[in-house]
C-alpha positions in Angstrom: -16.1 -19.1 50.4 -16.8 -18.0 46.8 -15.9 -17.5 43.1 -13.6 -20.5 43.1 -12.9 -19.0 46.4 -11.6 -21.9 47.1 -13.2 -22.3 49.9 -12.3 -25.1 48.4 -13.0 -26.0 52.1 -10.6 -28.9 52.2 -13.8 -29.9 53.5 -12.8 -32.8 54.4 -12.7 -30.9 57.4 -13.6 -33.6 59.6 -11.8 -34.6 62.3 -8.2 -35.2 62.3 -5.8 -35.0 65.0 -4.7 -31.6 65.6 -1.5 -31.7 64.6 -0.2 -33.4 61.3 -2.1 -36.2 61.0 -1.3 -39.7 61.1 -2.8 -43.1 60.6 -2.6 -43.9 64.5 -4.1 -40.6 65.1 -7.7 -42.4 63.9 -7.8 -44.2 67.4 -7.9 -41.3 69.8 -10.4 -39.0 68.1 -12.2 -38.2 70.9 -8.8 -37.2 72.9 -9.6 -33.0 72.3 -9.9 -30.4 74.1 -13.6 -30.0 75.6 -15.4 -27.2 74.0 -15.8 -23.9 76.0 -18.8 -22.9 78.3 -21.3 -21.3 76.5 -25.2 -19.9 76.4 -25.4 -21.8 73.8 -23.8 -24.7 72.0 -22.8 -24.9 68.9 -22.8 -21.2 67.6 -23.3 -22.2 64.3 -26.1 -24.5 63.0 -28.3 -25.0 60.0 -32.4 -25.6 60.1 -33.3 -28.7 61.9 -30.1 -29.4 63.6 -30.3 -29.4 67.4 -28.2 -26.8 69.5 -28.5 -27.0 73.4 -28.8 -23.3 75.6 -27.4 -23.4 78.9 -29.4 -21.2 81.3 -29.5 -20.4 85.7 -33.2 -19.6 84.6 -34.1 -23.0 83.3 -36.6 -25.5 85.4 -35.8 -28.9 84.9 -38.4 -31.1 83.4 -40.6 -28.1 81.9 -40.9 -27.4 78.2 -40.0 -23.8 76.6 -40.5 -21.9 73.3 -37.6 -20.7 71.5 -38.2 -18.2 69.1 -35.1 -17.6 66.4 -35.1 -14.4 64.3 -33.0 -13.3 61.7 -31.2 -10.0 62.6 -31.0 -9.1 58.8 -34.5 -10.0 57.3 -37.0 -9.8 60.3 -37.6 -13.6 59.7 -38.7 -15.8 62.7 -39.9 -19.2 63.6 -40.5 -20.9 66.6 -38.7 -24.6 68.5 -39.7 -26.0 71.1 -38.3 -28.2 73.9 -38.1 -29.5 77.3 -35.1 -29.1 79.6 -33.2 -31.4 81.5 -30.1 -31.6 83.7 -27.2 -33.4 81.7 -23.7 -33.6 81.7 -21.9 -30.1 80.9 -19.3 -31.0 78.1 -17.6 -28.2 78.6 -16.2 -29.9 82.4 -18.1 -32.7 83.1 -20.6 -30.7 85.6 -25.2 -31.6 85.8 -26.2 -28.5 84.0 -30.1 -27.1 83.2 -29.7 -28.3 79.2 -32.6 -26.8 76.6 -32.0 -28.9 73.0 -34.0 -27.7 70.5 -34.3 -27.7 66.7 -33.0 -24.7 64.9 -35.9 -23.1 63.5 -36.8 -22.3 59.9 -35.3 -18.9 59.4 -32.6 -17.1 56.8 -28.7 -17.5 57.4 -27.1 -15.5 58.9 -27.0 -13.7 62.6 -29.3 -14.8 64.5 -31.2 -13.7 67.5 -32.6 -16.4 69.9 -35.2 -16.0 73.0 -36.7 -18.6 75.4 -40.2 -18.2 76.3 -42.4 -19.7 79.1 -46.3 -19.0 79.0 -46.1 -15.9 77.4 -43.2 -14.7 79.0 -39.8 -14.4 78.1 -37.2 -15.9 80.1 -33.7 -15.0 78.3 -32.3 -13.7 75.1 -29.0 -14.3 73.5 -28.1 -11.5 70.5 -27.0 -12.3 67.1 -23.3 -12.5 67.6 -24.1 -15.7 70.1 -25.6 -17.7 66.7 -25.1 -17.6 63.4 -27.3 -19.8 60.7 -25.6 -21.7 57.7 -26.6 -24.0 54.6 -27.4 -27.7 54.9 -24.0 -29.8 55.3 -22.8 -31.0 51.9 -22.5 -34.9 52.1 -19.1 -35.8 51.1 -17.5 -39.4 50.4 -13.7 -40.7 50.1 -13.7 -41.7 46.5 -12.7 -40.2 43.8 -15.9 -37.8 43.0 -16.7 -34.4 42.1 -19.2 -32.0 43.8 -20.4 -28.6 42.2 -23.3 -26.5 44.0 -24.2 -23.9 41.6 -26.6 -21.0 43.2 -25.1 -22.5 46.8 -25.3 -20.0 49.8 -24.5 -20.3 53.5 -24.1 -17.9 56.7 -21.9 -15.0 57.2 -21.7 -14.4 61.3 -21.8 -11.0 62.8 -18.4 -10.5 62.6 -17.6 -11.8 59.2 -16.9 -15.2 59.3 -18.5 -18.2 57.0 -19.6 -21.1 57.6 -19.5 -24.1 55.5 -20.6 -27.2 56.9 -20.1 -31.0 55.5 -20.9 -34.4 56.1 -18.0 -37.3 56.0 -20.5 -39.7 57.8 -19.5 -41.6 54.8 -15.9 -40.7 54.5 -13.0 -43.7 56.3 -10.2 -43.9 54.1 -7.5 -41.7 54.1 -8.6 -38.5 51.5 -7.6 -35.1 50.1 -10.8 -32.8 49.2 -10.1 -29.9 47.0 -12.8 -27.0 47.0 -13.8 -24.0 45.4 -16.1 -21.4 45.0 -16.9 -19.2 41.7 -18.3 -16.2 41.8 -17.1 -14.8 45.3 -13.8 -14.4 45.5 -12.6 -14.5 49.4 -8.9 -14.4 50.6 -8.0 -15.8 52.9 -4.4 -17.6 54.8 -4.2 -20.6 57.3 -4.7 -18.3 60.5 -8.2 -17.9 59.5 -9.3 -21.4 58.8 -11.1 -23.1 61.2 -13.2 -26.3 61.8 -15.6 -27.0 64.6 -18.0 -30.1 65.0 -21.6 -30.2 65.9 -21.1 -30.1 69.3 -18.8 -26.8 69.7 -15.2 -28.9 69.5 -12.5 -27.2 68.1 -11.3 -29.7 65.6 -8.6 -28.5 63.3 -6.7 -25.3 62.8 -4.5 -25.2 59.9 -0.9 -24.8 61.5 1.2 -22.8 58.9 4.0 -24.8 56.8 2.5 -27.7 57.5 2.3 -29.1 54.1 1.3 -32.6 54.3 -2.1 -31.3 56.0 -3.1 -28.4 53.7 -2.7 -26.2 51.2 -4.0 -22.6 49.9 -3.6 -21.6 46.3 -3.6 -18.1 45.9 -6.9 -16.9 43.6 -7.6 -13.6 41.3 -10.2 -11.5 40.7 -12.7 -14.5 39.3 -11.1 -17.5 41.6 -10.8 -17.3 45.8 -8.1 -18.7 47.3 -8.1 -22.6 47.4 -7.9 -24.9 49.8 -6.5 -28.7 49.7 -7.1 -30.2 52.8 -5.9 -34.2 53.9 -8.2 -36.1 56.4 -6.3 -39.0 58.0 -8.5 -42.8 57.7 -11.1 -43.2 60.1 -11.7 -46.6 59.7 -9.7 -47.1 63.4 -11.6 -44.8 65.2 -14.7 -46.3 64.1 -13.9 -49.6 64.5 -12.5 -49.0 68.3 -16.3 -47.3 69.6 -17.7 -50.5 67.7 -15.3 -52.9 69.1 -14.6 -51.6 73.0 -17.5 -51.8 75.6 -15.9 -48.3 77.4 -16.1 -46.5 74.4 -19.8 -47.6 73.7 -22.2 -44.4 73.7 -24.6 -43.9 76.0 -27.6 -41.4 76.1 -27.7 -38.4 73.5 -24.3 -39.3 72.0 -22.7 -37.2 74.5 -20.8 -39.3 76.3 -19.2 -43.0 75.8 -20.0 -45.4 78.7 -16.8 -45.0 80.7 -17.8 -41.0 81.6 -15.5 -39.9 78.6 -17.1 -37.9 76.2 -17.8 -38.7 72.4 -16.7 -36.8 69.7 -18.4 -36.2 66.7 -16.4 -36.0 63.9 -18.9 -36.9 60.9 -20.4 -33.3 61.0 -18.1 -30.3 60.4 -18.4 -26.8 60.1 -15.5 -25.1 58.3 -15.0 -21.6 59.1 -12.9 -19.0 57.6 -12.6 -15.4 58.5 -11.6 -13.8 55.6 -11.5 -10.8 53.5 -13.1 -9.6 50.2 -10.9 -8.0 47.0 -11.8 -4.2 48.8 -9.9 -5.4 51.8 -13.3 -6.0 54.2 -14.8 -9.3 55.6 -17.9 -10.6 53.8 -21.4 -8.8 54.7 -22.8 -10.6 57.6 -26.2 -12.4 56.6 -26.6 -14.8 53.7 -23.7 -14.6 51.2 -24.4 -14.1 47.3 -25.0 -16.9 45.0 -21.9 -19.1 43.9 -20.6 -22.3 42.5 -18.7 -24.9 45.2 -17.0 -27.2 43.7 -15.5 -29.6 46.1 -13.3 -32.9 44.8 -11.9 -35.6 47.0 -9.7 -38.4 45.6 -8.3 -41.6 48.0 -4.6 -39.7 49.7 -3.3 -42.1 51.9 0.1 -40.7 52.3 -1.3 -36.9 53.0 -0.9 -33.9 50.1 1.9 -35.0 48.0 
C-alpha cells in the first residue's frame, strides 16, 4: 500500500458478508467458511498478538519456547507458552494448540521454531508467517486518519499486509484510503481481507460497485480503494442478546459448539505490483503516508 497507493485499504475491511453486503447480512457474521488447516494460525500477525501452532509433536499441558526471527534482518525474540488440546477451527476436531505472543521482531518474513529444554522441537520457514504494523484503530464517523512515516509487512511472496481495528466501527460506513509515497497497483483479484483468527472474510468480487471501488493512481498516487462495510450493530446485539451465541472459553467458540467470528480485527491484504512491473520487496516496506477516511454510508458507495 503506498504513495497514495491507495491502499486506501477500504479498510473498513472488517467483516461483511461475502457477497454484496446488506443490512440483514449483520446477523449471520459468523456464518463463513472455517479457516483452512494450518501449522500455524493466522499467517499474519503484528507484535503482541497471539497466533496458535498446530503440531503431532506437542505434549499437552507442557510449556515451550518459541523463538521468531526475521529472515531479512537476523532479528529474534523469544514467546513462550503452554499447550493444550482445544477445538480445531478449521473442523471442529481436539487438537495439541501452542498460543503464544508474537515476539518483538522486524516485519516481514518470518521464521518460527518451538523449543523444549534446549531442544528444538519444529520449525516452520518464513513463507508460513509474515509480521505487519500495529492495526490502525478505525471508527464510523466522519474522520480523517493520516500515518506519515507508516510501515508494515511485505510476505515472502509479495503481498502486504495492512491490518485495522473497527472494534469501534457499527453503523453502516465507507472508508477511503491512501498511501503517498509508494505507489502499488493493484485490481480487485488481489485484495484480500482475513481476520485474526485465519477467516477469509471479504474478497472484492469484480463489478460489484456498491461494495468497492479502485481509482486508478500515477506515478506519485497508488491505486485507491473505497471500500463499504455493512452496520454491525445487529450482529452485535444478537451475541449480546441470545444465550447460544454467548462465547465461551478463548473466544473461539459461542456456547452452542458454533464458532465465533471475529470481525473487529482485520488484515487487508493486497498482492500487488510496483510501477517496474514486480511485487513489493518482501520485508518491511519504505516509509509512506496512509491516509484513511471513513464517512457514515448507509446505502453502500453511491
Amino acid at each position: 500500500m503506498r504513495p497514495r497507493a491507495a491502499l486506501t485499504l477500504g479498510l473498513a475491511l472488517a467483516a461483511f458478508a461475502l457477497l454484496a453486503p446488506r443490512p440483514a447480512d449483520a446477523g449471520c457474521g459468523c456464518d463463513k467458511p472455517p479457516p483452512p488447516r494450518a501449522a500455524i494460525r493466522p499467517f499474519v500477525g503484528y507484535v503482541d498478538q497471539q497466533v496458535t501452532l498446530f503440531d503431532e509433536r506437542l505434549t499437552p499441558g507442557r510449556r515451550y519456547d518459541v523463538l521468531f526471527e526475521s529472515s531479512e534482518t537476523g532479528m529474534s525474540d523469544w514467546s513462550r507458552g503452554r499447550a493444550a488440546s482445544r477445538r480445531d477451527l478449521a473442523d471442529g476436531e481436539r487438537r495439541v494448540q501452542l498460543r503464544v505472543a508474537v515476539a518483538a521482531v522486524s516485519l516481514g518474513p518470518c521464521r518460527i521454531s518451538v523449543w523444549r529444554d534446549g531442544e528444538m522441537v519444529f520449525a516452520l520457514e518464513d513463507d508460513a508467517f509474515t509480521v505487519a504494523a500495529s492495526p490502525v484503530s478505525l471508527h464510523d464517523f466522519s474522520e480523517g486518519i493520516r500515518r506519515d512515516g507508516y510501515r508494515t509487512g511485505v510476505g515472502r511472496d509479495g503481498t502486504m499486509y495492512v491490518p485495522v481495528d473497527v472494534t469501534q466501527v457499527d453503523a453502516a460506513t465507507t472508508f477511503v484510503g491512501e498511501t503517498i509515497g509508494f505507489p502499488l497497483r493493484f485490481g480487485a483479484e488481489d485484495v484480500s481481507m482475513y481476520n485474526d483468527q485465519g477467516f477469509l472474510m471479504q474478497v472484492l468480487q469484480p463489478g460489484n460497485t456498491q461494495l468497492f471501488r479502485i481509482a486508478g493512481g500515477d506515478l506519485q498516487r497508488g491505486d485507491q480503494l473505497s471500500y463499504w462495510r455493512h452496520e454491525f450493530a445487529t450482529y452485535k446485539q444478537e451475541h449480546r442478546r441470545r444465550d447460544a451465541r454467548a462465547v465461551e472459553g478463548e473466544t473461539d467458540w459461542h456456547v452452542d459448539g458454533t464458532y465465533h467470528v471475529d470481525h473487529d480485527h482485520i488484515v487487508v491484504a493486497i498482492r500487488g505490483t510496483m510501477p517496474n512491473g514486480l511485487p513489493p520487496t518482501p520485508g518491511a516496506t519504505p516509509a509512506f503516508s496512509l491516509s484513511i477516511t471513513s464517512a457514515a454510508s448507509p446505502a453502500g458507495l453511491q
